[in-house]
N, C-alpha and C positions, 0 to 999 in steps of 0.2 A: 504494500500500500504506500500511498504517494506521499509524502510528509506536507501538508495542509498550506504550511506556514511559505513552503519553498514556492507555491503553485500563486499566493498571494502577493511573496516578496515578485516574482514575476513577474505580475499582473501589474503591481504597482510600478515596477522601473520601466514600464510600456506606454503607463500613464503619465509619469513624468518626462518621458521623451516625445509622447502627442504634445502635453503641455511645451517643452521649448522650439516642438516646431511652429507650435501655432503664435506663441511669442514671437518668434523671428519673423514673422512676414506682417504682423501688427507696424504696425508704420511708430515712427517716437513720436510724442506730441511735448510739443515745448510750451509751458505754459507763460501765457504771456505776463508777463509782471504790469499792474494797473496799479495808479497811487492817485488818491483825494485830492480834493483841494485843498485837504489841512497838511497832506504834505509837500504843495508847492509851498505853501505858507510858512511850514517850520524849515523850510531848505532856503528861503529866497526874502529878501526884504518887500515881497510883494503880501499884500492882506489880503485874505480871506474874499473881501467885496469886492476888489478890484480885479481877484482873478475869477469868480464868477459873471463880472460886466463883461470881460474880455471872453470869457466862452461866448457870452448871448452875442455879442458881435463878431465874433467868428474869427480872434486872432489866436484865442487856444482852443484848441482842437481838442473835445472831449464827449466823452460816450453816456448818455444817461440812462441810470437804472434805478429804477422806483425813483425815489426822492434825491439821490446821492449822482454826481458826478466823478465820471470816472476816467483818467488820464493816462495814455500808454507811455511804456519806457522811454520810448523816440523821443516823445511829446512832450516829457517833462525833462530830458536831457537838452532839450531846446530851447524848452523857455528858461530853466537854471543859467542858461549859456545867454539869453536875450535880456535878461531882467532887466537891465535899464530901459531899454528900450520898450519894453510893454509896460514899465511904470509910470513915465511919463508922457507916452502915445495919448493925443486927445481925440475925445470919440467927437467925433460928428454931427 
């Protein structure tokens, strides 16, 4: 008779080798890093109001969900890098 346990260990190293094939063709997913307006706020001598005004007129580029605005990596590496420049831009 067959020993129970050898037929399981098996069965299981069969299933962990379906498991990393099906991993390898799973594509990566890089998750994108998104930051508030509180933190251009604590990165930037820009305030809170003023980089909300600049969303609604369209010189930061930002994503809303529910209540909250949301800034991608690019986005906020841009404006860290413009801050004079969108502090003292007059709107229109």
């Amino acid at each position: 008779m067959d020993n129970p346990f050898e037929i399981i260990a098996s069965q299981y190293s069969e299933i962990i080798e379906r498991l990393k094939r099906i991993e390898e063709t799973q594509p990566k997913e890089n998750p994108i890093k998104r930051y508030s307006i509180q933190d251009i706020a604590d990165n930037t001598p820009i305030g809170v109001q003023t980089i909300r005004s600049r969303i609604k007129d369209g010189t930061i580029k930002a994503q809303k969900f529910g209540n909250k605005y949301l800034i991608t990596a690019e986005e906020f590496n841009r404006v860290c890098k413009e801050v004079k420049s969108i502090k003292y831009k007059r709107l229109r």
